[in-house]
Structure formats: C-alpha cells, structure tokens
N, C-alpha and C positions, 0 to 999 in steps of 0.2 A: 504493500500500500504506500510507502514510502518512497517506492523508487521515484516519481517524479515529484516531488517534495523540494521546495527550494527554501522555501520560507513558513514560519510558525507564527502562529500568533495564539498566545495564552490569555483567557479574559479570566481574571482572578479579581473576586469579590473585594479579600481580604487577605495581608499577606499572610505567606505562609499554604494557600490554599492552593498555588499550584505543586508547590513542593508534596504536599499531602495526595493530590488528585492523580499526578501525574512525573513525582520525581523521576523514577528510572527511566521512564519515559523519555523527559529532557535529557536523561545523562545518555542513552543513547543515540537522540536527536543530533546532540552536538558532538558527538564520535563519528556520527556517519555524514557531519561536517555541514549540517544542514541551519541555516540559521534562525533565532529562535528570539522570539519577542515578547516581553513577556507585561500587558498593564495590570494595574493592582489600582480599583478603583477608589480604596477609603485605608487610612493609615491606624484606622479604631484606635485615635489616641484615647476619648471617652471611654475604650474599654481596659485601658491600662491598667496591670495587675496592680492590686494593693505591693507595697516594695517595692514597684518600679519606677522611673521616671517619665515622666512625657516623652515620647521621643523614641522609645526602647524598641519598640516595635520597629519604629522605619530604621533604626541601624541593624539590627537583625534581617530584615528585608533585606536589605543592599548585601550584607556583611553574608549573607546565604548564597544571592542570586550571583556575586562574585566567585563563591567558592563552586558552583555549581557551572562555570564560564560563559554566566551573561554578562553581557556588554555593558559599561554603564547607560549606554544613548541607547541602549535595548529595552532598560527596563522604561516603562511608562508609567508614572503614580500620576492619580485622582485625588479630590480631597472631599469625595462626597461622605455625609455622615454615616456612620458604621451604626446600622437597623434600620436606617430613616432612607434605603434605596426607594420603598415604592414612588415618595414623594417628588424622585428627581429623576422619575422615569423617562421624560422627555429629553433632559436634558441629558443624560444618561447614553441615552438612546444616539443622539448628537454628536456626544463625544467618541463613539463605536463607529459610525462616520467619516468621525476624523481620520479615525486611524484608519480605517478600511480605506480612506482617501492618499492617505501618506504609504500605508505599508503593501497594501493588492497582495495580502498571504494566499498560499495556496491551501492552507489549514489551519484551520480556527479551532483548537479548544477550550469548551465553556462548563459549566454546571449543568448535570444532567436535567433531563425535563420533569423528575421525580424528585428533587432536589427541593427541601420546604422550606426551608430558611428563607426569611423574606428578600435578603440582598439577595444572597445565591438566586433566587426564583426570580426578581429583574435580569437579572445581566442573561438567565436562560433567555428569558422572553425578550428581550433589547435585541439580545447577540443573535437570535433569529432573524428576527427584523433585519436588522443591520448587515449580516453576513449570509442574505438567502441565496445568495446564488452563489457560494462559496463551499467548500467541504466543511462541514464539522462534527466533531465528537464530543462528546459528553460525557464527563469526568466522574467518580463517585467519590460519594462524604457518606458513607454508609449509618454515620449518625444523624445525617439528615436526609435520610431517603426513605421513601414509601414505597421500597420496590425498585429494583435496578436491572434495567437491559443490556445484561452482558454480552453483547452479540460480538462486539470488537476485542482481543486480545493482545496483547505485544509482551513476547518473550524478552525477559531479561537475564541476564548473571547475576550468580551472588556478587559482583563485585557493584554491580549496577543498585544494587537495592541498598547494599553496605553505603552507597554513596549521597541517596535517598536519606537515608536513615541521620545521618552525617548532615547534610543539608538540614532536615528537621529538627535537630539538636541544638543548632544555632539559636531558633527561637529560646529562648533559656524563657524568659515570659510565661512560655506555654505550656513548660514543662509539666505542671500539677494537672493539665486536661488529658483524661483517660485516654483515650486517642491519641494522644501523644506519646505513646509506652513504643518502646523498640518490638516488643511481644504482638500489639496489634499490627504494628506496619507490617512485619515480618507473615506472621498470621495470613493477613490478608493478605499478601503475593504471593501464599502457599495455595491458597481455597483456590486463587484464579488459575495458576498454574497446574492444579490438580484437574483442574474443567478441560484442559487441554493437553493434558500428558508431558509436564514443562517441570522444572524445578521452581522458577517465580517470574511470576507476569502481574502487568496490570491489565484492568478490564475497560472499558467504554464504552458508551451507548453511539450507535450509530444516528445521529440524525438527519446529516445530508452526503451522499457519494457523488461527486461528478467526474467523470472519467478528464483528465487534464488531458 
C-alpha cells in the first residue's frame, strides 16, 4: 500500500496521539524514507498534570516528534482549546484546508470514525471533509472506541514498536494514564499481529483507497 507513498500527513487531536495511534507506523514510514507531517491541533495546556508546568506538554511534543525524525517545519501545532473542538469546527475545518493546500499528501491519517472523544470525533469529521478525495486511515485509541474496523494492518519489528514505546515515554506528563503502560502498547501490537500471523503490527480502519 505504501509503495507509491510520497508524502504523510498525521491529523493529531492532541499531542502525543499520533505516537499512540500510529508510532511504529511512522518509524517505518521514515525508514522507507517517505516523508511525514505531522499537525497537532491543541497543546491541552488547560489539561496540564497537577506537578507540571504550563508548557510541558509542547516540549515533550517536539522533544518526541525529534526523536522519532520529524522535521521541525514538519510538525504543524494549532492552538484550538483541548475539549472545546466541536465549537471550532469551522474553523477547524479551514485550517485542514490549509494544509491540504500547502502539503497535497498522498495519505492522511486521522481518528477512526468510532473514535468518541469529542476532539478526536471533529478532526474524524473535518478530516473527511477536508481530505475526501484523498487516501485515509483511521487510527485506534481503543479507550475511546465503540468498536474498531480493523481491516488495515502494517507489520512491524520489535525494534519498531521498542521505538514507539521510546517515543511514548517522552510524555513523562502522561505517564500515570493507564494506557500509557509499556504492557498495553506492547499488548496491543501483539492482538493485531496475532489477526495476521505477524509478531506486532498496528491496525486501521480503512476509510478512503484511491489507487495513485
């Protein structure tokens, strides 16, 4: 699916969420040297852990997406409120736009269409909008799904998922959210893997294929 693949483009709610959705993903995206862009549309400083500082969030963000070798002019941040997506839906919508105007990816990864968190469920429905005539996949947050269409898989290595895991650590913030445990990431790349006869993979919902 990747062989004609030039360009990426990751629509991430909140950081950290493509790391989650999609790490080994990117680490083998950018092994097989394909370029990858990644916007992050709210920096949840409002959600900042009790002990932390303002701020913590977006160093971890960068201080990930570097180690993981995005670009700095790769990453794209937003500064729409973290919960309060439905209300900036238009404008939302506008900024996805933008970027489909600046970047013409040949592949869009978003939040599945099962996805209930209210941000994650704008950027679903924006990033359709926005990128309908484009490829895209749909990512799982298995704590926020009502059901996930695993129809898409991509084989990874342990060394790919070790790197994944590594990227998610960085958040030190987030550390105390169960879903953050090395046991679940791990966990999970084992059940997908197991669906396909693999050692770890992640999964994705198909939502559009166009043959390039």
């Amino acid at each position: 699916m990747f062989s004609d693949i030039k360009k990426v483009l990751v629509l991430a709610p909140h950081p950290d969420d493509a790391e989650f959705g999609l790490g080994g993903t990117i680490v083998k995206l950018q092994e097989m040297g394909i370029e990858i862009h990644i916007a992050v549309f709210s920096l949840c400083e409002k959600s900042t852990p009790k002990g932390f500082e303002v701020g913590v969030i977006e160093n971890e963000l960068k201080e990930s997406c570097n180690f993981l070798g995005i670009k700095k002019e790769n990453l794209h941040i937003f500064g729409f409120s973290v919960r309060d997506f439905p209300a900036f839906r238009q404008e939302i919508l506008e900024t996805m736009i933008e970027l489909r105007g600046k970047l013409n990816p040949d592949l869009v990864f978003l939040p599945c269409s099962s996805d209930m968190h209210q941000d994650h469920n704008t950027i679903y429905n924006e990033g359709v909008r926005a990128f309908k005539h484009f490829n895209m996949l749909g990512y799982e947050m298995p704590w926020n799904n009502f059901g996930f269409k695993s129809f898409v898989f991509v084989n990874l290595s342990r060394e790919q998922i070790d790197k994944k895991i590594q990227a998610l650590e960085i958040y030190r913030s987030q550390a105390s959210k169960p879903y953050s445990s090395v046991e679940f990431v791990e966990s999970l790349a084992k059940v997908r893997a197991i669906q396909i006869g693999k050692e770890y993979a992640e999964s994705f919902e198909m939502i559009r294929f166009i043959q390039l």
